[in-house]
Backbone as CSV, one residue per row, in Angstrom:
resi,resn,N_x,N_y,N_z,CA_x,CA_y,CA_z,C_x,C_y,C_z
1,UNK,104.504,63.274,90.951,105.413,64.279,90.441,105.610,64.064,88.935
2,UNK,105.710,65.169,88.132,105.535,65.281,86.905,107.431,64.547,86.401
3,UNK,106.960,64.328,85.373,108.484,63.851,84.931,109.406,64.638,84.260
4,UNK,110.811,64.542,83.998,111.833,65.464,83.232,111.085,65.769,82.408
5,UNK,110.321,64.544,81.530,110.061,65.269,80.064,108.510,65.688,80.120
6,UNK,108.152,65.672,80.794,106.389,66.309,81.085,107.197,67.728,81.470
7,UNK,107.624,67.960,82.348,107.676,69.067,82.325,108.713,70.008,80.987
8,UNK,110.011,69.016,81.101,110.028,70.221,79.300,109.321,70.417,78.784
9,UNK,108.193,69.768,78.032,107.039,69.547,77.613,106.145,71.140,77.808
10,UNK,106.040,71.300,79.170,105.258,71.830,79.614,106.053,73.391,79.314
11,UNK,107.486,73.338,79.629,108.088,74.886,79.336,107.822,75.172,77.868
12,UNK,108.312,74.165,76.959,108.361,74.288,75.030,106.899,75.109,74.662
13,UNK,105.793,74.681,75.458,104.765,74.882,74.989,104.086,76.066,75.799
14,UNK,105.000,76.356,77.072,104.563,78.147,77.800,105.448,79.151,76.424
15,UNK,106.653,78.639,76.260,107.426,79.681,75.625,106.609,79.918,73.565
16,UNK,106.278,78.929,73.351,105.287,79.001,71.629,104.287,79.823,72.232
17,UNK,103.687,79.817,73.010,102.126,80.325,73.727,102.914,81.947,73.720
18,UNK,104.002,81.676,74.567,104.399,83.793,74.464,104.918,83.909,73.512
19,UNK,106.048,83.292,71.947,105.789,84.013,71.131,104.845,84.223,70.110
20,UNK,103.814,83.170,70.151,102.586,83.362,69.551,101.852,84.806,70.423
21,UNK,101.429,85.209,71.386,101.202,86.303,71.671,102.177,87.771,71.735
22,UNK,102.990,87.420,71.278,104.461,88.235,70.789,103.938,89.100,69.384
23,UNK,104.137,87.639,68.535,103.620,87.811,66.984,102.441,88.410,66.965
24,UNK,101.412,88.006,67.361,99.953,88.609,67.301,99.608,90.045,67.763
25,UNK,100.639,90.292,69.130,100.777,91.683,70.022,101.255,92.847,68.459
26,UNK,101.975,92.235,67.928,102.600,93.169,67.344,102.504,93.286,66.148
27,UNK,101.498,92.226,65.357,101.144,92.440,64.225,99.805,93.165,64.148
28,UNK,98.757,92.782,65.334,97.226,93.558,65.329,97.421,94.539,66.216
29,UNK,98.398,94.574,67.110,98.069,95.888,67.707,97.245,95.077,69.444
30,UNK,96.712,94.129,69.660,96.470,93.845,71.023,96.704,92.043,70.674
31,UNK,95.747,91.934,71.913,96.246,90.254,72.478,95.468,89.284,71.819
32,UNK,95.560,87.946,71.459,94.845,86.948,70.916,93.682,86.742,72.174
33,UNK,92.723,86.147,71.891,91.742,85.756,72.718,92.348,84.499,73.202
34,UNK,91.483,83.580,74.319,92.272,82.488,74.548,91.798,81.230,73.420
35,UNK,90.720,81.198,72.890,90.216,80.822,71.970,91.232,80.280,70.983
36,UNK,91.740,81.667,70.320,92.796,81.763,69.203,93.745,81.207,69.434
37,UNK,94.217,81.497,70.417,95.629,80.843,71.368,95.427,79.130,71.462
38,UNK,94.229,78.836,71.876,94.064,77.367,71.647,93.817,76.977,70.529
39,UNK,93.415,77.293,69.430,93.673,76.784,67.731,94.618,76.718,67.313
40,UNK,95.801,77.611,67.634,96.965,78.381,67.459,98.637,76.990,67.497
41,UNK,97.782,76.429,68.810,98.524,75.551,69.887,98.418,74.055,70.035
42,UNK,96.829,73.879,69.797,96.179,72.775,69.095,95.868,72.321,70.647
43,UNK,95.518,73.011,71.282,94.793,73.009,72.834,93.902,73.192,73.310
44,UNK,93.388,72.705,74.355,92.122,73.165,74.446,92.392,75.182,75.140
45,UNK,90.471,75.313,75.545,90.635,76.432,75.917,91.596,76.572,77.245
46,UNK,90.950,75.548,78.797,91.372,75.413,79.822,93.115,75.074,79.710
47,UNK,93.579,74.273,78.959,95.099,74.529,79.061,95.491,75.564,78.435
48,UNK,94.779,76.522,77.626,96.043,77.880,77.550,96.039,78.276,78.548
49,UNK,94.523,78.785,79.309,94.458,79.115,80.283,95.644,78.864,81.460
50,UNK,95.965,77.650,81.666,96.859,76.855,82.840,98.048,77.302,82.399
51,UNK,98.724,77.524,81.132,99.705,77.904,80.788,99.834,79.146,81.201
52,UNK,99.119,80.269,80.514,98.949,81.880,81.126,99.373,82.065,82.388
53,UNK,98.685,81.297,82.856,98.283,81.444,84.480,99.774,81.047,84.746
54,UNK,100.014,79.781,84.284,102.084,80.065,85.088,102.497,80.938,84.384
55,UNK,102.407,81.342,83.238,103.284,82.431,82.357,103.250,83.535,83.324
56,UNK,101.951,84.143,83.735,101.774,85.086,84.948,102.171,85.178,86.427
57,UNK,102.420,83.895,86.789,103.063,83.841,87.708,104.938,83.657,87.669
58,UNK,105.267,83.350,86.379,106.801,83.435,85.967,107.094,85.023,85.963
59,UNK,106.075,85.906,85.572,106.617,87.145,84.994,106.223,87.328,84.129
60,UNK,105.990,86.454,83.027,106.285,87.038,81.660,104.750,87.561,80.942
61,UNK,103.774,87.714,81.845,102.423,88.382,80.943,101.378,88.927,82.227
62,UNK,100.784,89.391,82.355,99.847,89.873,82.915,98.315,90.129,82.561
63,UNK,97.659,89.199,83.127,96.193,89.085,83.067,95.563,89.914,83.765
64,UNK,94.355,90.779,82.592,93.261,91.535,83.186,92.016,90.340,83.186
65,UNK,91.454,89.986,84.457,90.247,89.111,84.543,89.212,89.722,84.205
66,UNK,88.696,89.255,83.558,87.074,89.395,82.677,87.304,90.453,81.517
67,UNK,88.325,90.869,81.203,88.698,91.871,79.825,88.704,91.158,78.762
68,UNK,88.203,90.998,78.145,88.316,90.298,76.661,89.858,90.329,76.246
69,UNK,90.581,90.181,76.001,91.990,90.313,74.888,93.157,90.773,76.352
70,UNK,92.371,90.856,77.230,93.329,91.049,78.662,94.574,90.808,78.965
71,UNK,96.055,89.960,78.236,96.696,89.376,78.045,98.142,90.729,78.017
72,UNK,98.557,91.262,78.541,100.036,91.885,78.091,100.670,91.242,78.308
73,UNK,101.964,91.462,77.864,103.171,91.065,78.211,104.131,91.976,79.027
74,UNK,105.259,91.777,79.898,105.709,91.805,80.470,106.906,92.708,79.770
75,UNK,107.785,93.561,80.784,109.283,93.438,80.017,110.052,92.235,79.668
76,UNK,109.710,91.471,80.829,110.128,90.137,80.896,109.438,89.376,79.363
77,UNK,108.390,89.594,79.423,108.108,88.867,78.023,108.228,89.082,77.198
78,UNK,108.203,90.684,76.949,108.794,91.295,75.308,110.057,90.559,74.841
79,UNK,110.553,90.282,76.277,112.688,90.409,75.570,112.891,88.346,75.300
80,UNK,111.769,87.516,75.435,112.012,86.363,74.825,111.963,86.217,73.183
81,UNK,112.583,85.610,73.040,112.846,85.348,71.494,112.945,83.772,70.751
């Protein structure tokens, strides 16, 4: 079992991941690649991925599989700040 601070850890760095795709949503007009998101984050590719993937299962984004830039956000995710 993961620990108190592994998992804060783990929320600090879902919630930078959505407003980094916040910022990006709304400055270009669509979604960062996951690529970007991992330069962004200083991560690899497979953990943004793992992040998304709970972000998507919290609510707060929705993945199109195999879409390039596939990434929305949520109502739920617009309204974090």
């Amino acid at each position: 079992m993961a620990s108190r601070k592994a998992i804060e850890a783990g929320r600090q760095r879902r919630r930078a991941i959505l407003l980094d795709l916040q910022t990006v949503i709304l400055r270009e007009g669509y979604a960062p690649t996951y690529r970007e998101l991992a330069e962004a984050q200083g991560l690899s590719v497979n953990g943004v991925r793992e992040h998304l993937k709970r972000l998507a299962e919290e609510g707060y984004v929705d993945i199109v599989p195999g879409i390039a830039r596939g990434i929305t956000l949520t109502p739920k995710g617009r309204r974090v700040t």
